[in-house]
C-alpha positions as CSV (number, residue, x, y, z in Angstrom):
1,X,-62.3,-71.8,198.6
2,X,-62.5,-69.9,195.3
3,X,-59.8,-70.8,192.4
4,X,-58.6,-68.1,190.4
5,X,-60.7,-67.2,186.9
6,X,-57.5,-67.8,184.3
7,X,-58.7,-66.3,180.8
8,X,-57.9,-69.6,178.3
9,X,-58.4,-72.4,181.4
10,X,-61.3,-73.9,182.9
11,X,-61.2,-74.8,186.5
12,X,-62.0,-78.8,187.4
13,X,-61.6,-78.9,190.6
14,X,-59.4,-77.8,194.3
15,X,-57.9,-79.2,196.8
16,X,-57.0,-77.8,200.4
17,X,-53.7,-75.8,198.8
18,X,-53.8,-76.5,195.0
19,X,-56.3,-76.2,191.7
20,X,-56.6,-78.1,188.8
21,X,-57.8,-76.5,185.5
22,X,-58.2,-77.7,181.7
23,X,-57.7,-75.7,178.7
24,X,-61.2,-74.1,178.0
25,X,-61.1,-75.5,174.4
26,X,-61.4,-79.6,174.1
27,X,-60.3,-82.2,176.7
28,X,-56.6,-81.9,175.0
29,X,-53.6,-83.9,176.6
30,X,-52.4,-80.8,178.9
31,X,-53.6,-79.9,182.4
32,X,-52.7,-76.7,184.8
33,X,-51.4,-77.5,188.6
34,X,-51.7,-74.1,190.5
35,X,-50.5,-74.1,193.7
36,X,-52.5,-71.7,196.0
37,X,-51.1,-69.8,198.9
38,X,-53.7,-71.4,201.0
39,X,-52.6,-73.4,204.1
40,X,-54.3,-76.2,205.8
41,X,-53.5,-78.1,208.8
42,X,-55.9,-80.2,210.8
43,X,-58.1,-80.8,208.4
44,X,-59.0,-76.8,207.4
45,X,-58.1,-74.5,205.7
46,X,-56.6,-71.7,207.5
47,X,-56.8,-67.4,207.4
48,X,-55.2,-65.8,206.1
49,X,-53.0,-67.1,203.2
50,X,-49.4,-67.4,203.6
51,X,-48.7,-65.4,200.6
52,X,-45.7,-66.4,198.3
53,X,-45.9,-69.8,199.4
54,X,-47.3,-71.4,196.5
55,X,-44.4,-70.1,194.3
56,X,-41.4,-71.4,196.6
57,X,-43.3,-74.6,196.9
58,X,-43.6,-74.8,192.7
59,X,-39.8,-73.2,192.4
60,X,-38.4,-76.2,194.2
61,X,-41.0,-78.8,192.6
62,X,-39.2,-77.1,188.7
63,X,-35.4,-78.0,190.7
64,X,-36.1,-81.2,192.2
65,X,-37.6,-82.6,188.3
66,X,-34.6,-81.2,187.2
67,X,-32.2,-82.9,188.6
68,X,-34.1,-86.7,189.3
69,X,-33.4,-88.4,185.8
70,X,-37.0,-89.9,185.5
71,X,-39.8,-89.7,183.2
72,X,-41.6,-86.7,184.7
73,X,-45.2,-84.9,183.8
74,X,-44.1,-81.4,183.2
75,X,-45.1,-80.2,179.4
76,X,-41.6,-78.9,179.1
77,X,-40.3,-77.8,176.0
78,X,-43.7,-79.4,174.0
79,X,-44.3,-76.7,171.3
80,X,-48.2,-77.7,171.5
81,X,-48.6,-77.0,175.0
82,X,-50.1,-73.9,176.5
83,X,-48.7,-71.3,178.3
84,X,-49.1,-71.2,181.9
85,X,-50.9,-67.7,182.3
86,X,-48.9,-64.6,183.4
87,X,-51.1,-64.0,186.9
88,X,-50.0,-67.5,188.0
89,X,-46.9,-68.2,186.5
90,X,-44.8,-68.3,189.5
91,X,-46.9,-71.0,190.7
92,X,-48.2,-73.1,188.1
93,X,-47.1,-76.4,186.4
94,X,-48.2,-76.8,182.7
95,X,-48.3,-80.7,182.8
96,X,-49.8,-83.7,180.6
97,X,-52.7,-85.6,181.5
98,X,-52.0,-89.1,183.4
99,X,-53.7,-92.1,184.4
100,X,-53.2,-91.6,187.5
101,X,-52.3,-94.9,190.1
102,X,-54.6,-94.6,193.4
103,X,-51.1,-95.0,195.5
104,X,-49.6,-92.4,197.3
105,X,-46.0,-93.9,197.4
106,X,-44.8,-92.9,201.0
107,X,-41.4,-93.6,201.6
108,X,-39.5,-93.0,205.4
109,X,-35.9,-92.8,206.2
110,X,-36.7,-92.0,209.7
111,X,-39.3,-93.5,212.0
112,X,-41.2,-90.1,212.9
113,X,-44.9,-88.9,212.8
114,X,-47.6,-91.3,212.1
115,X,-45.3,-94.1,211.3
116,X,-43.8,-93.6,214.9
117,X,-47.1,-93.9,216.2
118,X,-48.1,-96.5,214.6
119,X,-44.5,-98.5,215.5
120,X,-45.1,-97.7,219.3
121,X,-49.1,-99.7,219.2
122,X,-47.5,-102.8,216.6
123,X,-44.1,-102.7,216.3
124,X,-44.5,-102.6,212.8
125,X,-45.3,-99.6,210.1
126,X,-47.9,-100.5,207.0
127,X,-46.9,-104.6,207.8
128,X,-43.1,-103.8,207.7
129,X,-42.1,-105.3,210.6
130,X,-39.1,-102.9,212.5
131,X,-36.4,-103.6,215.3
132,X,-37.4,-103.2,219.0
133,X,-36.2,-99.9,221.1
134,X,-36.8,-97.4,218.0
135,X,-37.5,-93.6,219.8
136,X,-38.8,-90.8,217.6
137,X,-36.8,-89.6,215.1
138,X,-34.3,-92.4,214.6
139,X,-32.9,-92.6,211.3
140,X,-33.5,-96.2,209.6
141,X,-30.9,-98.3,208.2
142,X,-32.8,-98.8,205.2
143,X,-35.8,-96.3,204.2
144,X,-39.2,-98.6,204.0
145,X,-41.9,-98.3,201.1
146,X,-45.3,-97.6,203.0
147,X,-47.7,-96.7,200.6
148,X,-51.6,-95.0,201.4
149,X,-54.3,-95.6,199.3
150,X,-55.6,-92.2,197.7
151,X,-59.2,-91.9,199.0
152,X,-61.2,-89.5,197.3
153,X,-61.5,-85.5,197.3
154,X,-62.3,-84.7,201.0
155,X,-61.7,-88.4,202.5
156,X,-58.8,-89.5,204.4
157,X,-56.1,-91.3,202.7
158,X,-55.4,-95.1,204.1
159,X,-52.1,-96.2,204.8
160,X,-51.7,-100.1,203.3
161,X,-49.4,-103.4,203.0
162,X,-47.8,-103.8,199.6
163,X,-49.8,-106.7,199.0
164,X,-53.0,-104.5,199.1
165,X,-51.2,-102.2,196.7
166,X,-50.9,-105.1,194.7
167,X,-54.2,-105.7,194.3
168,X,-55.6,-101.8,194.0
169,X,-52.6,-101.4,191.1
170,X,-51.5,-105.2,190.3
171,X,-48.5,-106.9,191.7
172,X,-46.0,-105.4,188.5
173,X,-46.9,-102.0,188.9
174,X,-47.0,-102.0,192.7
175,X,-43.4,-103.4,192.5
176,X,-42.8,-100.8,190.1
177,X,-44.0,-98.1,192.2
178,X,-42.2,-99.3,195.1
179,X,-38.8,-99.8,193.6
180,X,-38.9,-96.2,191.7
181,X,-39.8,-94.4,194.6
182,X,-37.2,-96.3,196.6
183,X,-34.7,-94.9,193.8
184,X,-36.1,-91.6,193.8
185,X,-35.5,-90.9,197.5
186,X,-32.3,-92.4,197.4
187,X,-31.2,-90.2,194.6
188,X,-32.8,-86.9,196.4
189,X,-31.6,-88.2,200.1
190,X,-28.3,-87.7,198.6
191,X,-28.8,-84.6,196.8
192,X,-29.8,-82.9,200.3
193,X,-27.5,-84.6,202.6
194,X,-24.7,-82.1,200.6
195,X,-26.2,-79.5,201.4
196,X,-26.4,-80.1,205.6
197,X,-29.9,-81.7,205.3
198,X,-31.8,-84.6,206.0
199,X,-34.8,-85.4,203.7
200,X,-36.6,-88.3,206.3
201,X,-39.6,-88.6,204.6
202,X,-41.8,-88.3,201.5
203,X,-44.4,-89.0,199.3
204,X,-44.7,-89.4,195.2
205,X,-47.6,-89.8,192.6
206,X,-47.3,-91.2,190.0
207,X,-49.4,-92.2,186.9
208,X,-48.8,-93.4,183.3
209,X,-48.6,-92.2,180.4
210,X,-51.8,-92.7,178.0
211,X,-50.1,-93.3,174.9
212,X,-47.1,-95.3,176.2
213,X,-48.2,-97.0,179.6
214,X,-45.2,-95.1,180.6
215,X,-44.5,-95.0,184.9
216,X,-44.2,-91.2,185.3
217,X,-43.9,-88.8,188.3
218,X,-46.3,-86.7,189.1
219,X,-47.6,-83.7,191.0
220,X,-45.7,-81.6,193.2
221,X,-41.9,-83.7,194.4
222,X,-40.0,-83.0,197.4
223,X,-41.3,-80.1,198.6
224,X,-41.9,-78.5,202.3
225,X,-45.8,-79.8,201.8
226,X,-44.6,-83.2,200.5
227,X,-41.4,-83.7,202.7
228,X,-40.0,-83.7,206.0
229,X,-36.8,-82.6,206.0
230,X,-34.3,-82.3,209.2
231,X,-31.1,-79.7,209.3
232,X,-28.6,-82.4,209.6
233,X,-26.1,-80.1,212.3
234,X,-29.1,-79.5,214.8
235,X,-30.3,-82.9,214.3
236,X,-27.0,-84.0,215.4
237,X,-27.0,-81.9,218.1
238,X,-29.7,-83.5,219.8
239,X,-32.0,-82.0,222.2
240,X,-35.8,-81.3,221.9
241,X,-35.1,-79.2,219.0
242,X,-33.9,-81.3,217.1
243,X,-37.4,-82.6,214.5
244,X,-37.6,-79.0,213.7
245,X,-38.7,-79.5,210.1
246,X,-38.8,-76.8,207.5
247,X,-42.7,-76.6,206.4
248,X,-45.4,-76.1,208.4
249,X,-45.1,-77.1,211.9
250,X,-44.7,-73.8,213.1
251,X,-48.6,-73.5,212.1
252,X,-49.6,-76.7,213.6
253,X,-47.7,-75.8,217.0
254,X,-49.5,-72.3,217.3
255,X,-52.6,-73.5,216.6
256,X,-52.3,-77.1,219.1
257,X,-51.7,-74.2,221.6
258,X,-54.3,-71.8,220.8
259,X,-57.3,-73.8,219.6
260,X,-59.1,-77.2,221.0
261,X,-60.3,-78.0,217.9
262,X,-63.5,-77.4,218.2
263,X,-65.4,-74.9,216.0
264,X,-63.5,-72.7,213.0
265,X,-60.1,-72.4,213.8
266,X,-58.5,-68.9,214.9
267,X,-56.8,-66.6,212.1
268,X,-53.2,-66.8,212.0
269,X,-51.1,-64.1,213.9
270,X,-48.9,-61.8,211.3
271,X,-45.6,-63.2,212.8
272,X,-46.8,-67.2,212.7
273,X,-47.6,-66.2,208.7
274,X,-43.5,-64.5,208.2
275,X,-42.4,-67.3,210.3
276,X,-43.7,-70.0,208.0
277,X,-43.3,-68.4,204.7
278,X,-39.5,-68.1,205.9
279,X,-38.8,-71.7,206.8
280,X,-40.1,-72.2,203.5
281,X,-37.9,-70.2,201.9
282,X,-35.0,-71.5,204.2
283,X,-35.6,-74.9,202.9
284,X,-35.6,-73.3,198.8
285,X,-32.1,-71.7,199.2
286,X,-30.4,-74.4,201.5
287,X,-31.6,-77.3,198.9
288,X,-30.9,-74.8,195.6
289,X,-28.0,-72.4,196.8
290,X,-30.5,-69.9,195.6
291,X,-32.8,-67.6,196.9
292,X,-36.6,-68.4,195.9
293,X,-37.4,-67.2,192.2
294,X,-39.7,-67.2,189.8
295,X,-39.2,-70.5,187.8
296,X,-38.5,-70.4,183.8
């Protein structure tokens, strides 16, 4: 993977889909989130590019901080803070340095994915102990807190108990992590059900704030990468279409049918590339009312 050059910026480090870069000048408080139009699944990183990606994904991270009412880590209106430059604009977050918690803060309103596997072996998901008879996709009464530990660049991230949150974070700011993110998703659950969809899953970051110790949000939020999000009529419907979820599946699917895994993945067909980059988009204008833009 090769980040952009950005005159002004100096590049830290990447991720599978996103960079990181500094302003060339000092270790200042700001920081530059560019999100690629790379796509990973399955552990690579896959050919080619599903370009315009990274802005939808960064146009509906801009709405969702927006509208959440909490203490976010966009630069915003700061007059000292840099520009994002013009060649990444559409997909870049000008945002202020963090100490960032080593929780990923996972919250599920449905029991799906690697919380329903884990539910069929114990019953249970991250130590939360669930009712018998659950099937794959059922909707929760309450959504559950099920954090991960953040493992380092290239590592697999952990799912955990509360209780060893507690003791990565301490027991006040693992509560406090829990019981934002539990307000967070309730808020944004909401927001989406409105508009005809389900938001089921999620995760958050969050770190705080140097000078003020401040709990504050973090990263991309509720996006297709972050998020699992249902349409609410087909999921009604029922029928083995009805988990379709607007981000990448469409990916995963081609590729559990093309590939065993074994060796370099194949490159993706031109039709599984529109396909993707439109279910992206679908989730952007049914969340917004809008058609993806380029964010102020």
């Amino acid at each position: 993977m090769t980040a952009t050059a950005l005159p002004g910026w100096r590049h830290l480090a990447s991720g599978k889909v996103r960079d990181l870069y500094a302003p060339e000048e000092g270790e200042g408080p700001f920081l530059l989130v560019v999100a690629s139009d790379r796509i990973s699944a399955f552990d690579h990183v896959l050919e080619p590019p599903i370009a315009g990606k990274g802005a939808v994904l960064t146009a509906l991270s801009h709405w969702w901080f927006d509208r959440l009412g909490v203490a976010d880590h966009l630069a915003g209106d700061d007059p000292s803070a840099p520009a994002a430059p013009d060649e990444v604009a559409d997909r870049a977050m000008v945002v202020r340095r963090l100490e960032m918690h080593p929780v990923e803060c996972v919250v599920r309103g449905a029991l799906t994915g690697s919380g329903y596997a884990e539910y069929r072996r114990t019953g249970a998901v991250c130590g939360i102990e669930l009712p018998a008879g659950l099937q794959d996709g059922d909707l929760l009464d309450e959504p559950i807190y099920t954090p991960a530990y953040k493992a380092p660049l290239g590592e697999h991230d952990e799912n955990i108990t509360f209780e060893r949150s507690a003791e990565l974070v301490g027991a006040g700011t693992a509560s406090a992590l829990r019981d934002a993110s539990l307000g967070i998703f309730a808020r944004a659950r909401e927001i989406a059900a409105a508009r005809g969809v389900i938001l089921a899953d999620t995760k958050f970051e969050f770190g705080a704030d140097p000078a003020t110790g401040e709990l504050t949000l973090a990263d991309e939020v509720l996006t297709s990468d972050s998020s699992r999000y249902w349409d609410a009529e087909t999921y009604g419907a029922g029928g083995p279409g009805r988990l379709a979820s607007f981000d990448k599946q469409i990916v995963r699917d081609w590729l559990s049918a093309n590939w065993d895994r074994r060796g370099e993945p194949p490159r993706l067909p031109r039709e599984i590339v529109d396909r993707t980059l439109a279910r992206y988009a679908e989730l952007y204008a049914r969340i917004t009312g809008e058609a993806p833009s380029r964010p102020e």
